[in-house]
Every structure is written in structure tokens, then in C-alpha cells.
C-alpha positions, 0 to 999 in steps of 0.5 A: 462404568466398564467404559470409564475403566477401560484405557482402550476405550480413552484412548479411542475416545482421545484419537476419535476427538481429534479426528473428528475436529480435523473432518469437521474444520472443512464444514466449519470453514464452509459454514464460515464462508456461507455465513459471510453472505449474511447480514452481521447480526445474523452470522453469529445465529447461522454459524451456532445454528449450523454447527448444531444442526451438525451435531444433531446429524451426526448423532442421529446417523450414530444412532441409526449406525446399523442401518448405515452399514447396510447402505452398502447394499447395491441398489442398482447397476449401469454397466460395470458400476454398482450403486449403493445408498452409500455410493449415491450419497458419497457421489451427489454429496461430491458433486454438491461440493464441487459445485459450490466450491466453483461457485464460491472460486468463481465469486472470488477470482472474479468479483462478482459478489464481494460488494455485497456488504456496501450495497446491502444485497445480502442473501438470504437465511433461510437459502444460507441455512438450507445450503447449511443443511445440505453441508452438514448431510455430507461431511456427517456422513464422513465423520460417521464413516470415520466414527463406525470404522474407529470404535465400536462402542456407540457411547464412545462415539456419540462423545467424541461427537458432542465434544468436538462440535462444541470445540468447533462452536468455540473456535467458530468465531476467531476462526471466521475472523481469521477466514475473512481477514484472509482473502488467500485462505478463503481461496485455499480452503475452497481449493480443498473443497474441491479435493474432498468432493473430488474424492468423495465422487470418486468413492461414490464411483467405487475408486477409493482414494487413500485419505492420505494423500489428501492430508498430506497434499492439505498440509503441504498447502497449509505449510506454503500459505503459512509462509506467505502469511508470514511473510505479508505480516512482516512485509506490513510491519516493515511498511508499519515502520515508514512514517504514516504521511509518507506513505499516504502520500505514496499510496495517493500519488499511485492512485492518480497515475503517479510512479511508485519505488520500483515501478516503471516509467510512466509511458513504458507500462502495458496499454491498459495502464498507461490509459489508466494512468492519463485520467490525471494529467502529469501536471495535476499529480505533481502539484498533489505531490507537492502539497503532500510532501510540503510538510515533510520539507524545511524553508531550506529547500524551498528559500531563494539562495543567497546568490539569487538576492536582489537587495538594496543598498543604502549607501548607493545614491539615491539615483543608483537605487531608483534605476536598480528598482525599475531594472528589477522585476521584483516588488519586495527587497531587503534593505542592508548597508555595505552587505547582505549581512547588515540587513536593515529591513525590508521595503516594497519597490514602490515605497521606495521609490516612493521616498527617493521622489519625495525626501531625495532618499530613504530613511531606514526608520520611516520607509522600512519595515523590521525584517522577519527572520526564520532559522533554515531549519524551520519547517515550510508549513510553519513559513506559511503561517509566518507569510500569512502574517506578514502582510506582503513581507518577505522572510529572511532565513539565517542558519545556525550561526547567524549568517544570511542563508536566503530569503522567502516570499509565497511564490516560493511556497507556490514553486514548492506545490506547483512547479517553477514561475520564473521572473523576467531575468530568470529561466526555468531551472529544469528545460527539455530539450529533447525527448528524455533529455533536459538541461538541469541548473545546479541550483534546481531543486531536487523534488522539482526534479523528482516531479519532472523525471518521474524518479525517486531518492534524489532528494535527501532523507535528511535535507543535507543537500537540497539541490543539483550540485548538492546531490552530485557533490554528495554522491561523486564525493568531490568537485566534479568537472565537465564531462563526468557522469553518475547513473540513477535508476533510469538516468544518466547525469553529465555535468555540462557546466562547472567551474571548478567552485560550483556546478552550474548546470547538469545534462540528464537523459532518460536511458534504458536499464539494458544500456545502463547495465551495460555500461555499468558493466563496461 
């Protein structure tokens, strides 16, 4: 009763608590990183049976308090150091730490052990629990110390004691969680081992280092990983915000070798790297990137421009349409009258010709098949349902007005994924014709040309230009003429080709970011 009465004994009994939680969160750290190395269902066992074989030290070296005074007591000598009970307690308990907290470092910053989880090689309980015993042995004795040095009623202490195990057994489980969510503070933590057992060497040496400095070395610490812990969680929440496709596909793309934003050119990183990056041939990732960023794309940017239709005309004659289907190399046309506006339907070549043969003429009922229509809008995974459908047709593609914008047959859906197959009286959009040096048609498309540059934001987020001329005609902010540049990245265009209405071809070399920085500057 005079205890409970007495405000001293409170607050001792307050500040004690504190202290004592704040020694204990080393061993309850450790505990948690040793536990981890066991089966799931027997971490939860280890870390209470831990915690209370370290309440059951700490109260059996309070009750033994007068012996452990005495422990100062030399036993021995070499040379000009005497050693205690004490002192050869504080020392191979230091050393003990030091071992395992190099140990646990080595297993991280190497590797060594952190499969255990997939492969099943646990270690096991009774070796976790042993290290557990020895763990508790030497933080005990410095909450002890700690304890005898603070207050001098036994009860007191032994209250603190009880109270702060059980709120460290409470905090055991978030705090695992937290511990091994976070590979840097597992690192940290081990890190201030090393700090306690350095010191608790030193101790045993009979140097005494003032446990403020350490605190305050921790807590700077702890103050620094706090902010690179905030700043990672808001580095992941901005990458929370880019669609989930999006960055899958980019995550993929790097791991076969790809370029991701802000990474060097494939063939200027380090050597590993680059023997890293030729398991998956240039070929091989571009057409995964192209079945990955298929569905984020429109019919738009894959259609066959407008300008690029061959079409048949019913009111040629008939000996002008059979000599233009054996010109041409395709085996499907639109069929209109006057224009390509009127659009009557759409024919094989060989039906065609089929029906001039016979009938001297074709008939836009009997020969023809109704023309499939998509708005330019329409998104190129559901063109590829409406192509499987179609039995062999072609797709006209219109805008929002009506007016004819395109056509698209599955070899369009296969440039897309695959990269250019051009016809007989067509050529590649995007040809090299040096080393980092290519030629660029106006009419290339902008993800081809991402593919074959190895770069990054040339096509637009929003599909308000989809090609070569549209890009440079976007960012220049006028028709440009022969002659003029825009820089991106690593890369410079010059327009090699343009006739005052249209840009027909583009030069583009590869240069390095010094020179392009000095030629900004210039």
C-alpha cells in the first residue's frame, strides 16, 4: 500500500515501462528476424514462447538482484584488464551479437538463405529456440542493469517488467509483419545490432560507451528510413495511378531485355547487361510488346490510310478492271462508284474477274458482299473479332461523320503485333541505311517506330496522331519544310521529304545525349 501511495514510486514505475519497451524492441526485432526462418504455423509459437522465456529471465535475474551486484567482482586478470562476472557476460553476449547480426547481413546483402520459403528448407525449432535463449540471456541482463540502476524497490521492477513483455507480446505480430514486408529495416535493425554488441564488448572491456550516443546514432537512423519509407510508398502509389495493363506490359518488356522510360539504349549498358538483355532476340520483344499494347490501341492506328486503297471502280469498263486486278497484288477491293465515298461493297479479286469472264461485267448485287463498317474509334481487339467473322472480308473504317477514313484486313492486325510485311508495290515504312540512321515514311506508324528506335512517347497517349508527319506536325506546330529538326530523347529527325501539304519522309539518327545537349545549347 505504501507503494501504490507513493507518486515517486508511479513514476519510476511510468519511465521504467518506457525504458524497458525501448531495450526490449532490439530482442523482439531479433526474435522476429530468427522466427522467420521457421515454418508459418510455427512462428507465432516461437515469437510468444521467446518473449516469455524473456520475461521469465528478467524476473529470475530481478530476483537474484543482489547476486548480480556482486557479479562485478573480479575474477581474473590479463594484463591491465580485470575481468568480472559481469564484464565476461557483457563480452560474449557482444560477441554473440555480433556474430549473428554478420551472419543474418551476410544471408541478406548475399542471398543465401532467403528461398527458404519456396524450397521448404526451414531451420529448425529447437535450433530457433535455443538462439532465442541465448538472445534473451544478454538483452535480460541489460534491461536488468538498467532496472537495478533506475529504482530500488523490487516489486516496482518486476511490474515494469511484466507490463512491458506483455505489451511487446501484443506488438509482436504487426511488428513481424512490418519487419518482413520491409527488407531495408530487417538491414537497419541488424545494423544496430551490430552497434548494441559492439558496445556491449566494449563494456566487457571495461570502456564504457554513453548509451546516448547510440540512441541518438538509432534514431537519426530510423528519422532517414523513415523518409525513404515515404518516399517508396508514394513512389508506389504514383505507379498505383498508371493503368495496371500498362505497366504489366512494361514490367514484361524489361524482363526479356526490353528498354524501360529512362533506361539506356539497348548495346550502350555494361557488358553484363547487354548479355543479359540478347537471351530474347530484338525481334522476339517486339512482337511481345506488340501483342501487349494491342489492346490499348484503336483501328485508327492500325487501318491502311485512305491514300493507300486500291478500290475498283464499277463505272470503269469492264477490260480496265480486269487489267487493274492483275496489276495489283491484293486479293480483296472495295467496290464503289465515281468515288470512294460511294462504296458499293467488297469483292475477292478472283470473284471478280470471275464475273468479267463470264457475264462481260459485274453485277453489284450477284458478286458483291455488304461492306463491314467500324467507326475509327473502335478499339483493335474488337476489329479482330469482327475480322474472324468476316470470313475473308475487309473492314472499312469511317469517322464520326461518315466519311471513309480506311480499310482493315488481318495483315493489318499482324503488322500491329509483328512488324511490317509489305506487297510488291509497297516498301518497308521504316528502312536503315546506316548504323543509327534510318529513313521514316510520313505514313509510318509511331509504335512501329517505337519498336524499331528502341524509344519511348512518341505515340500519343490519346491517339490524336498516330503517324510520322502527325507526331511532327504536333510537336513543331506548323507544316514544316525540308530541312528542319525536332530532337527526342537520343534522337534526332530531320524532314527529308515535304511538299508543302504532307510530309512524305523523315530522316532520323541516333546521337549521343552530350551532343544533343550541345546542340540544344547551341
Amino acid at each position: 500500500m505504501e507503494l501504490l501511495s507513493d507518486p515517486s514510486a508511479w513514476v519510476g514505475l511510468l519511465t521504467l515501462i518506457v525504458l524497458e519497451i525501448v531495450l526490449g524492441i532490439d530482442n523482439l526485432i531479433f526474435i522476429a528476424i530468427l522466427a522467420e526462418k521457421l515454418p508459418p504455423r510455427q512462428r507465432d509459437k516461437a515469437r510468444v514462447l521467446g518473449l516469455g522465456l524473456a520475461l521469465f529471465m528478467r524476473l529470475a535475474l530481478l530476483s537474484v538482484v543482489s547476486w548480480l551486484v556482486t557479479l562485478t567482482t573480479p575474477l581474473f586478470s590479463l594484463g591491465t584488464f580485470a575481468f568480472s562476472g559481469r564484464d565476461l557476460i557483457l563480452l560474449f553476449g557482444g560477441l554473440f551479437l555480433l556474430f549473428k547480426a554478420t551472419s543474418e547481413l551476410h544471408e541478406r546483402l548475399e542471398g543465401v538463405s532467403r528461398s527458404a520459403a519456396a524450397t521448404g528448407a526451414y531451420a529448425s525449432f529447437s535450433v530457433v529456440v535455443a538462439q532465442i535463449v541465448v538472445l534473451d540471456a544478454v538483452f535480460s541482463l541489460d534491461a536488468v542493469v538498467t532496472a537495478v540502476g533506475m529504482v530500488d524497490q523490487l516489486p516496482v521492477m518486476m511490474a515494469a517488467v511484466v507490463i512491458s513483455v506483455g505489451v511487446m507480446l501484443l506488438a509482436s505480430r504487426p511488428l513481424t509483419r512490418f519487419v518482413n514486408a520491409h527488407p531495408t529495416v530487417v538491414v537497419l535493425c541488424l545494423s544496430f545490432l551490430l552497434m548494441i554488441g559492439l558496445s556491449l564488448v566494449a563494456e566487457g572491456l571495461g570502456f564504457h560507451l554513453p548509451k546516448g550516443y547510440l540512441y541518438a546514432a538509432m534514431g537519426f537512423s530510423i528519422l532517414i528510413e523513415s523518409f525513404n519509407q515515404w518516399a517508396h510508398r508514394n513512389d508506389v502509389k504514383a505507379q498505383a495511378r498508371r493503368p495496371l495493363r500498362e505497366r504489366t506490359a512494361e514490367s514484361i518488356i524489361r524482363l526479356l531485355g526490353g528498354r524501360g522510360r529512362g533506361e539506356p539504349v539497348p548495346g550502350h549498358e555494361p557488358p553484363g547487361v547487354q548479355e543479359e538483355a540478347q537471351v530474347f532476340a530484338v525481334e522476339e520483344r517486339n512482337m511481345v510488346s506488340g501483342v501487349l499494347t494491342l489492346a490499348e490501341r484503336n483501328v485508327r492506328s492500325i487501318m491502311t490510310l485512305r491514300s493507300d486503297i486500291s478500290w475498283v471502280d464499277l463505272d470503269d469498263a469492264p477490260g480496265d478492271i480486269r487489267a487493274q486486278l492483275l496489276d495489283t497484288p491484293h486479293g480483296i477491293f472495295p467496290v464503289c462508284r465515281g468515288s470512294l465515298d460511294n462504296v458499293v461493297g467488297t469483292a475477292r479479286a478472283k470473284d471478280l474477274l470471275a464475273a468479267i469472264m463470264h457475264n462481260g461485267r459485274v453485277d453489284d448485287v450477284k458478286h458483291l458482299r455488304p461492306p463491314l463498317y467500324v467507326a475509327e474509334s473502335t478499339p483493335a481487339i474488337r476489329v479482330i473479332d469482327i475480322l474472324r467473322t468476316a470470313r475473308g472480308q475487309l473492314v472499312l473504317v469511317h469517322d464520326e461523320h461518315g466519311a471513309l477514313r480506311g480499310v482493315v484486313t488481318p495483315i493489318d492486325v499482324l503488322e500491329a503485333i509483328a512488324g511490317e510485311f509489305p506487297d510488291e508495290d509497297e516498301t518497308l515504312e521504316v528502312q536503315a541505311t546506316g548504323r543509327n540512321q534510318w529513313t521514316v515514311a510520313g505514313t509510318a506508324d509511331l509504335r512501329l517506330l517505337e519498336q524499331t528506335l528502341q524509344t519511348h512517347d512518341l505515340a500519343s497517349d490519346d491517339d490524336s496522331y498516330v503517324s510520322m508527319a502527325g507526331l511532327l506536325l504536333a510537336k513543331l506546330g506548323h507544316q514544316p519544310g525540308n530541312g528542319e529538326r525536332w530532337s527526342h530523347d537520343d534522337l534526332e529527325f530531320t524532314i527529308a521529304d515535304s511538299d508543302g501539304q504532307r510530309i512524305k519522309s523523315v530522316s532520323v539518327r541516333r546521337i549521343s545525349r552530350d551532343l544533343a545537349t550541345q546542340e540544344d545549347q547551341a
